[in-house]
C-alpha positions in Angstrom: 71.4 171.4 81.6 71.1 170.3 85.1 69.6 166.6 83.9 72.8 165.9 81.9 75.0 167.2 84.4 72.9 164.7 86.8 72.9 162.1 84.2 76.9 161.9 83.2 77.3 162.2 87.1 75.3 159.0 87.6 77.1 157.1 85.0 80.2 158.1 85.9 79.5 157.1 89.3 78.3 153.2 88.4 80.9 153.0 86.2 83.3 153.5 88.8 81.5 151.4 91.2 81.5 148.8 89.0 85.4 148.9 88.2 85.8 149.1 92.1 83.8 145.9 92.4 85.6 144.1 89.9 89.1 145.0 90.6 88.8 144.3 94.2 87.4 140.7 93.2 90.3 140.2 90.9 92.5 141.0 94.1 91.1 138.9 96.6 90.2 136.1 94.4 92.4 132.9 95.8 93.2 130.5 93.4 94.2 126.8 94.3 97.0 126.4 92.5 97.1 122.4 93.1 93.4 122.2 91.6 94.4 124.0 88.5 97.8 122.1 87.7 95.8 118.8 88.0 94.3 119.0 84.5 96.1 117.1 81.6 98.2 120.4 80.0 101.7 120.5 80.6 102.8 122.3 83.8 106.3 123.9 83.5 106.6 124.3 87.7 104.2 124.4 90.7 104.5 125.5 93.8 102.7 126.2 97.2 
């Protein structure tokens, strides 16, 4: 019992981890807004 206690613990822990890791780069990600409204597709407004 003590192993898959340990186990689910240490899964649940990465799997946190990793949602912590990828939230925060989704929140301090900075995206150029200029670079991406230079392709071709239609751009309804830009700003800065």
């Amino acid at each position: 019992m003590k192993f898959e206690t340990l186990m689910l613990q240490t899964l649940f822990s990465a799997c946190l981890l990793i949602c912590l890791l990828a939230m925060g780069a989704m929140l301090t990600t900075h995206v150029n807004v200029a670079k991406v409204a230079d392709s071709d597709a239609p751009v309804a407004a830009t700003t800065n």
